[in-house]
C-alpha positions as CSV (number, residue, x, y, z in Angstrom):
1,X,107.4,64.4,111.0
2,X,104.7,66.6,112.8
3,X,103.7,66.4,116.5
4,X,101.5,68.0,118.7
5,X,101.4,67.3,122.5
6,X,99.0,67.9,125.1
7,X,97.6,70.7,123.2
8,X,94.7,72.3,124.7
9,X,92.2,75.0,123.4
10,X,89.2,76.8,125.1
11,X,87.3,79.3,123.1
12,X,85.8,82.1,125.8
13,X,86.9,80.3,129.3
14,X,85.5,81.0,132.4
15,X,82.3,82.0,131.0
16,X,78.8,80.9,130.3
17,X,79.8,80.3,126.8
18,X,83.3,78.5,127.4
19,X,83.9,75.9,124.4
20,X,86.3,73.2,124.4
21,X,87.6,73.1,121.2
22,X,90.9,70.8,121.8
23,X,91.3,69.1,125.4
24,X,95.1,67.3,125.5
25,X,95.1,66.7,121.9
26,X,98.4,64.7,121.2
27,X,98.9,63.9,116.7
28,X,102.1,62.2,115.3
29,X,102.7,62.5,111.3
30,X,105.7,60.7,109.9
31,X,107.1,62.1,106.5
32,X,104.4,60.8,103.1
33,X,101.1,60.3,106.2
34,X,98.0,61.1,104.1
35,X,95.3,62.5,106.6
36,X,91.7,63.3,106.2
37,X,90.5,65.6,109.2
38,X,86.5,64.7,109.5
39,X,83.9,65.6,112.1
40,X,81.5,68.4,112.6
41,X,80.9,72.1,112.9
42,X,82.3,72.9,116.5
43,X,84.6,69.8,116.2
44,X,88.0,71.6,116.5
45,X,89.2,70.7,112.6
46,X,90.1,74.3,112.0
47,X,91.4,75.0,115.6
48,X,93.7,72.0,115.2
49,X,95.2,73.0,111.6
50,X,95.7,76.2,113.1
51,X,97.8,75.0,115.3
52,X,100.8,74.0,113.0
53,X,102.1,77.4,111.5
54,X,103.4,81.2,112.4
55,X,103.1,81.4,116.1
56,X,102.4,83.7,118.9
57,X,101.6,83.4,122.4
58,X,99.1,84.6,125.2
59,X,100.6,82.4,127.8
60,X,103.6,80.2,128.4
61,X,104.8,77.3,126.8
62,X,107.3,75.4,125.4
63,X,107.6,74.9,121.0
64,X,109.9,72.3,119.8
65,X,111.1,72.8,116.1
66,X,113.3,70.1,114.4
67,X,114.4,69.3,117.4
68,X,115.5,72.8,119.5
69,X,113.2,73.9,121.9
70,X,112.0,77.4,122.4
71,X,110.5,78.6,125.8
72,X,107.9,81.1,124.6
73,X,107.1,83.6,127.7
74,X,103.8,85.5,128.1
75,X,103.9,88.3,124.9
76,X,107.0,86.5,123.3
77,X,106.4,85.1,119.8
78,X,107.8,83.3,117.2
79,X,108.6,83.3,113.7
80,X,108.6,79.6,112.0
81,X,110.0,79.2,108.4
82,X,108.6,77.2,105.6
83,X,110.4,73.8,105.7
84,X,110.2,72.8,109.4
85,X,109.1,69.6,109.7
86,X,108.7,68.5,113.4
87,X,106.8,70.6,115.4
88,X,105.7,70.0,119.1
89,X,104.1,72.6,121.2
90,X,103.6,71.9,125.0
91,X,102.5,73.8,128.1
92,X,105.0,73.9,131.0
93,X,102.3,72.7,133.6
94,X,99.5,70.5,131.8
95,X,97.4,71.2,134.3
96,X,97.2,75.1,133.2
97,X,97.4,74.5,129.5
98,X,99.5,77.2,127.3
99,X,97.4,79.0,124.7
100,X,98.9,79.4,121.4
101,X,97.7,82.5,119.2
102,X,99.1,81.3,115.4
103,X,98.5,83.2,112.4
104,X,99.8,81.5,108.8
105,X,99.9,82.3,105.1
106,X,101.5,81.1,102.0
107,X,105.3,81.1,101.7
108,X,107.5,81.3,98.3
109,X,111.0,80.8,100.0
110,X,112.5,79.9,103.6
111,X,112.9,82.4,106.1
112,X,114.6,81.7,109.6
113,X,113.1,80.3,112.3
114,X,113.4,83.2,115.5
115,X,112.2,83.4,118.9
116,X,111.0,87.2,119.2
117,X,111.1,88.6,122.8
118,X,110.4,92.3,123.2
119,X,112.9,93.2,125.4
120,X,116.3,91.0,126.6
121,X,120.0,90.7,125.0
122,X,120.4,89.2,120.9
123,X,121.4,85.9,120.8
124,X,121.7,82.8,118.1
125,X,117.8,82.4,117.1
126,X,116.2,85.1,119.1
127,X,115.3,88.3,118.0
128,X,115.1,92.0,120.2
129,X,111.9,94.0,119.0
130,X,114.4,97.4,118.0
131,X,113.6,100.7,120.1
132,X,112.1,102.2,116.4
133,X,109.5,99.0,116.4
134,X,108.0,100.3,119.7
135,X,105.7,103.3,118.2
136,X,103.9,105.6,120.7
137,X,100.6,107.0,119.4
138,X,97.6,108.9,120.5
139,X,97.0,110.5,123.5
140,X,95.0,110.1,127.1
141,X,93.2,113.1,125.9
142,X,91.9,111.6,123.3
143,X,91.2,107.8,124.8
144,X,93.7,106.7,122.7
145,X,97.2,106.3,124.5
146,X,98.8,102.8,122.9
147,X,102.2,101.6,122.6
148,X,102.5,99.4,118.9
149,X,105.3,96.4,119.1
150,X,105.6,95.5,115.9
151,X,108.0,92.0,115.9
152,X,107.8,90.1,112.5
153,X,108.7,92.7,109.4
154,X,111.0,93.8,107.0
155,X,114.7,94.4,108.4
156,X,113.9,92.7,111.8
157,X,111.9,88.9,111.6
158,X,112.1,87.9,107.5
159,X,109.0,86.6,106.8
160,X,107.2,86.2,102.4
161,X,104.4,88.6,103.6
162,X,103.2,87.7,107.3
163,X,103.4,91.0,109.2
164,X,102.9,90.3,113.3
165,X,102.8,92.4,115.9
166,X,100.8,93.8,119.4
167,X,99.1,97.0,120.5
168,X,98.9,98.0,123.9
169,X,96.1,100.5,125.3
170,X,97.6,102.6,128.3
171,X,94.9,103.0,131.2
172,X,92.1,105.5,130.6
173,X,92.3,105.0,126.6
174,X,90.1,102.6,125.2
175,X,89.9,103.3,121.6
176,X,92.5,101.9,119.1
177,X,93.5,102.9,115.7
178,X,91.1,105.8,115.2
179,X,91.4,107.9,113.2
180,X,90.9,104.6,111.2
181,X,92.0,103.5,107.9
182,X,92.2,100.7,104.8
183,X,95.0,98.9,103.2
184,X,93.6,97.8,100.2
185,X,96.7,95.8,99.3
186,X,96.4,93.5,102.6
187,X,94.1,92.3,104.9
188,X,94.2,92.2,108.8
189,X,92.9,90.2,111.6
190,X,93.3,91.2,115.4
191,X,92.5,88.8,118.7
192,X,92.0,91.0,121.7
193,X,93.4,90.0,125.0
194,X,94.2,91.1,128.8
195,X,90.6,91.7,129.2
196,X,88.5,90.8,132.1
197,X,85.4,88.4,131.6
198,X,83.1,91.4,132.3
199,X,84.8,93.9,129.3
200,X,84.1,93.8,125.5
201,X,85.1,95.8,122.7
202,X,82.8,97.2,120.0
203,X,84.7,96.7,117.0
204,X,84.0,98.6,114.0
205,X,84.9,97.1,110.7
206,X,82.9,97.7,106.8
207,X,83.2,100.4,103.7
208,X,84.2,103.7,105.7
209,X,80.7,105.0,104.6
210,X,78.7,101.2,105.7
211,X,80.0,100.8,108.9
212,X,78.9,98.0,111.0
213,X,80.2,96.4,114.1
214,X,80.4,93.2,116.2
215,X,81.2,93.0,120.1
216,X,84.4,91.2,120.8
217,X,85.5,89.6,124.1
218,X,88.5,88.2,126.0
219,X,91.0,86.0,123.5
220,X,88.3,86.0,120.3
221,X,89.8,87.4,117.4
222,X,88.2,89.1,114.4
223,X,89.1,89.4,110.1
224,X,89.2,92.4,108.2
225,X,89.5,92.3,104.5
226,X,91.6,94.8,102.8
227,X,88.2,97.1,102.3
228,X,87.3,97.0,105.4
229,X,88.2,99.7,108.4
230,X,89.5,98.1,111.3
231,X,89.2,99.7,114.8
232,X,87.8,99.1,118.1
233,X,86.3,100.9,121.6
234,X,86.6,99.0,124.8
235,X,85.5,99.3,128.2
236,X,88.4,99.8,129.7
237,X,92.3,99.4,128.4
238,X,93.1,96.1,126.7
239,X,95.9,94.8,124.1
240,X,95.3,92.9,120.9
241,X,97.4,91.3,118.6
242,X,97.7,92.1,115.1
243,X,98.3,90.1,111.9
244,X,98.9,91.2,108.3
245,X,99.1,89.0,104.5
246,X,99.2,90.6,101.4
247,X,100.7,92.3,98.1
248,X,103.4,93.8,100.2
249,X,105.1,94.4,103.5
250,X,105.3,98.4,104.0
251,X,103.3,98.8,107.5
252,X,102.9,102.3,106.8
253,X,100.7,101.6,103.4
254,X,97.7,102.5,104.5
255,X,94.5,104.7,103.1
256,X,93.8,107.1,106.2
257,X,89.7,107.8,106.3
258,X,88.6,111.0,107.3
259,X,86.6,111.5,110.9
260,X,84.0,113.4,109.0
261,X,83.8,110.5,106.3
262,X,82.8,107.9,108.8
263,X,79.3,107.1,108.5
């Protein structure tokens, strides 16, 4: 069985250009239920299917797996195994809706389902980021002062070949990973956060030597294939979540690009 409750999604809120995408959406799916999702562009179909796989959070809430319930803090996540069947997700005040960040790819094998809190004690089904997953880079010197938490990866959160974590810019710093770089053996996507309605980020993404870039605001989140660079300039200090899937799991795979090579 699958169930969502009370879910709620709003793309860009408290803006001009605020969407609605799912407002208290409650679904029930009993074991062999053969569903077709129809309706238009803009009708939530992806936001909804997005919904029932790898999970992280931006606010609080509560996810209910097979029956144990997980209370998901602000910047906890989780890791959910292939094979759960009954999921529920729920806010713990409907009347400020949780939002769930979820990221999903294909699975060969079961891995075990984990609550992932950054800091706290070990227990049964919930996981301690480790001091050497906390990785201190760049400097205020060079606008680029970030803390990187990485939670679901080899030896910590099992997973087939998600890789999860979440970047922190200090204040003052505003760029993140630059110097840039590829991966042509996975691809990446980031959703920035902690960003007031009034900041952006210019993110840079193409071929090093075709560089483009788009302008990304509070909680929108942006693909990079495995080609592609992947880096970003704010106006002011922000954090963003980052999500990996491909031919392997070594986070330090990665095809640095020269400053000078940038075009």
């Amino acid at each position: 069985m699958l169930e969502l409750k009370d879910i709620c999604k709003t793309f860009n809120p408290n803006t001009i250009n605020a969407k609605v995408a799912l407002n208290h959406l409650n679904l029930t799916l009993n074991d062999g239920d053969f569903v077709t999702v129809i309706g238009g562009n803009g009708a939530g179909k992806s936001t909804m299917l997005n919904a029932i796989a790898g999970v992280f959070q931006v606010d609080s809430g509560t996810i209910t797996i097979d029956g144990k319930a997980y209370h998901v803090a602000h910047k906890e996540g989780m890791y959910i195994g292939m094979g759960s069947r009954d999921i529920t997700f729920a806010s713990d005040d409907a009347t400020a809706p949780a939002k769930f960040y979820l990221n999903s790819a294909p699975a060969h094998r079961t891995c075990p389902t984990v609550l992932i809190k950054p800091e706290g004690t070990p227990e049964d089904g919930v996981v301690i980021v480790k001091d050497c997953n906390k990785v201190e880079l760049g400097s205020l010197e060079t606008a680029n002062h970030r803390t990187i938490c990485k939670y679901i990866l080899p030896g910590q959160v099992e997973s087939c070949q998600l890789e999860m974590g979440m970047t922190k810019l200090e204040p003052g710093s505003v760029w993140n990973t630059m110097p840039c770089h590829t991966h042509d053996r996975r691809m990446e996507v980031y959703l920035y956060f902690d960003m007031p309605e009034d900041a952006l980020v210019m993110h840079y993404m193409g071929e090093p030597t075709e560089t483009r870039h788009i302008v990304m605001r509070n909680e929108q989140a942006v693909i990079s294939p495995s080609w592609s660079i992947h880096s970003g300039c704010g106006t002011q200090a922000y954090t963003f979540i980052w999500g990996m899937v491909g031919e392997n799991q070594d986070f330090d795979d990665m095809d640095d690009v020269a400053m000078t090579d940038l075009l």
